[in-house]
C-alpha positions as CSV (number, residue, x, y, z in Angstrom):
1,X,28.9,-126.2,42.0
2,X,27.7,-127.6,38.3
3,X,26.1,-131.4,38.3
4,X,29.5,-132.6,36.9
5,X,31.6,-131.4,40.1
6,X,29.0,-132.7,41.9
7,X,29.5,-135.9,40.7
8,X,33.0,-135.9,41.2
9,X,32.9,-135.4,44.3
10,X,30.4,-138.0,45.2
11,X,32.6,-140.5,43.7
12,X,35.7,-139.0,45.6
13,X,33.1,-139.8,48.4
14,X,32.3,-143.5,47.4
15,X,36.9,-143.5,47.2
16,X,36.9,-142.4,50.7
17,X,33.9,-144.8,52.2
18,X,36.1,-147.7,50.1
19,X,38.9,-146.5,52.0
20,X,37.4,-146.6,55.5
21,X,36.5,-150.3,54.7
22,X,40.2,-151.4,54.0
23,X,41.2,-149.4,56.9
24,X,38.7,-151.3,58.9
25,X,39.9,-154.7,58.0
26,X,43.1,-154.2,58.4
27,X,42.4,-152.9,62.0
28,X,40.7,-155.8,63.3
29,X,43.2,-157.9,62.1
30,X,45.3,-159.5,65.2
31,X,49.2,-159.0,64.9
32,X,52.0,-160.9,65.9
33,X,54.4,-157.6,67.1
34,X,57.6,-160.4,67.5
35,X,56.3,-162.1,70.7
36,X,54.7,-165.4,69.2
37,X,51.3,-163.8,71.3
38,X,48.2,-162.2,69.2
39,X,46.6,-158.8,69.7
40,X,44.3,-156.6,68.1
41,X,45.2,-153.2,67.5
42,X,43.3,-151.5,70.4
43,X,44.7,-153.9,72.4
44,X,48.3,-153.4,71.4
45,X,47.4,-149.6,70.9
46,X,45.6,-149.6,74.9
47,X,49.1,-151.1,76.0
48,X,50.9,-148.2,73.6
49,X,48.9,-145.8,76.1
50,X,49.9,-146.8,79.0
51,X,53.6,-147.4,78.2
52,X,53.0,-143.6,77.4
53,X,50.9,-142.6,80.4
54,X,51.7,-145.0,83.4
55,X,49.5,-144.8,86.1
56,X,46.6,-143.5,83.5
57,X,42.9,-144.9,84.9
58,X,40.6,-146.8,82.8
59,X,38.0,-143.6,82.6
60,X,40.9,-142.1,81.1
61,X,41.3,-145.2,78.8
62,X,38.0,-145.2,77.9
63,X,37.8,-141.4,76.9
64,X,41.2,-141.7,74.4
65,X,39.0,-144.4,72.6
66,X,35.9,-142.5,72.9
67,X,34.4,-145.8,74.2
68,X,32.5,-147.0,77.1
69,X,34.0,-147.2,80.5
70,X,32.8,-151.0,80.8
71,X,34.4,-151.9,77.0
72,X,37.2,-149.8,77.9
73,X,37.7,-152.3,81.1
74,X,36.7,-155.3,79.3
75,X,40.0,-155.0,77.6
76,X,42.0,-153.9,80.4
77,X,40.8,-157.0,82.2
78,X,42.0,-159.1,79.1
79,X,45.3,-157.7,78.8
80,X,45.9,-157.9,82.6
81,X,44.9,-162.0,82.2
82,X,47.3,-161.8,79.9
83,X,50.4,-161.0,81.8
84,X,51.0,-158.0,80.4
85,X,49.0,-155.1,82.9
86,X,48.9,-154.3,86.2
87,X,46.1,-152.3,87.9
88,X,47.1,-150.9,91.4
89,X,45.0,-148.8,93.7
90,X,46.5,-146.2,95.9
91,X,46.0,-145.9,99.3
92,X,43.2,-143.6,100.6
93,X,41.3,-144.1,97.2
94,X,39.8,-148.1,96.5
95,X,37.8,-146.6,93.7
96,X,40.0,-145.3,91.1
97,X,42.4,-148.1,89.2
98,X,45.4,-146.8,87.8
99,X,47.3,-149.2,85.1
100,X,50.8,-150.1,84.7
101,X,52.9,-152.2,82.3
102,X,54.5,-155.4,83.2
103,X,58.2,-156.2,82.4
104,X,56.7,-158.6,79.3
105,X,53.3,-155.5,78.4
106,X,56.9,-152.8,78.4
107,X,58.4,-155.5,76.0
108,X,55.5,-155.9,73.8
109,X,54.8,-152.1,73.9
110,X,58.6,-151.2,72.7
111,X,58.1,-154.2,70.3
112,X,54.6,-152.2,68.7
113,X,56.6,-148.8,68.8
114,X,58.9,-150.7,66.7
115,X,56.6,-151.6,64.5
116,X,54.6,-148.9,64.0
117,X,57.7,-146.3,63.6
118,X,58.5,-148.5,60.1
119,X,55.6,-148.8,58.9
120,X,54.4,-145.3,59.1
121,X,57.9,-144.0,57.7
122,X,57.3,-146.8,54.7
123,X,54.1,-144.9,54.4
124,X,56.0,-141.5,55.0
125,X,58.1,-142.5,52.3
126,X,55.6,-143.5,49.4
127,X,53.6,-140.4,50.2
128,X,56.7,-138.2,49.3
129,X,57.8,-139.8,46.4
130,X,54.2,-138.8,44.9
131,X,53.2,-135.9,46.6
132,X,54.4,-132.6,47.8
133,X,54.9,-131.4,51.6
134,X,51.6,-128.8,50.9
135,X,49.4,-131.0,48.9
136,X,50.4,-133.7,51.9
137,X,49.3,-130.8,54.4
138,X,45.9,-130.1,52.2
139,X,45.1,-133.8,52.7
140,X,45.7,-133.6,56.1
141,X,43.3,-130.8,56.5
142,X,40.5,-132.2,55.0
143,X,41.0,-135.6,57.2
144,X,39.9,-133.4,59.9
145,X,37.1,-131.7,58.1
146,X,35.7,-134.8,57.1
147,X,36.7,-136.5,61.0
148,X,34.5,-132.8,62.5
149,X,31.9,-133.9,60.1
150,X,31.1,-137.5,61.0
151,X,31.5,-136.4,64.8
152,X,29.1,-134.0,64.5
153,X,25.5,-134.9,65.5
154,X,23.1,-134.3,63.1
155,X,21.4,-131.1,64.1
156,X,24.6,-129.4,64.1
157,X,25.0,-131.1,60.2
């Protein structure tokens, strides 16, 4: 690779951190999903997971967002306070909690799925119009190379 490819890709780098900024923003950013309440995306994305998995425990929570079992519960214990999640025990076992949706978290869930289907086929959309199906797929590919990368420790970098 010559100094001027070098360069390029740097910057292509410095596009990509720039990115990751944006994207970060716009993630903490509470959303109305049509129900007048608030929510932050993990929040509304944690409800998304159990709509998807009822019954799922909080270790299992926590492992999906690749975050600790006492942050993953701190926002269980917020959404339950909030109507919307139910923990249950089941008998023979007080230990593990396993989650469930209320009638209003379903609601709210269905309401985020609805949501989220339009704007990622918006998204779908303006990506065709510019792009091909392969150079959509290369792109693709090197989201995960660059996703390996950053999970990687750095011994293994």
């Amino acid at each position: 690779m010559n100094s001027m490819e070098l360069n390029q890709l740097c910057q292509w780098a410095d596009d990509l951190y720039q990115f990751v900024m944006v994207m970060m923003d716009h993630m903490k950013q509470p959303r109305d999903y049509g129900t007048g309440k608030i929510l932050n995306m993990v929040e509304i994305h944690t409800l998304s997971m159990i709509s998807e998995s009822p019954g799922i425990c909080i270790s299992d929570v926590a492992k999906r967002w690749n975050r600790t079992l006492s942050a993953a519960s701190r926002n269980i214990d917020r959404l339950a306070a909030k109507g919307y999640v139910e923990k249950k025990k089941t008998d023979g076992n007080g230990k593990t909690v396993h989650l469930y949706l209320t009638e209003k978290g379903q609601n709210l869930a269905d309401l985020h799925r609805a949501y989220d289907l339009e704007k990622t086929e918006k998204f779908a959309r303006l990506l065709a119009r510019k792009y091909s199906m392969e150079d959509l797929g290369k792109w693709n590919e090197m989201l995960k190379i660059i996703q390996q990368f950053y999970t990687m420790t750095d011994q293994e970098k």
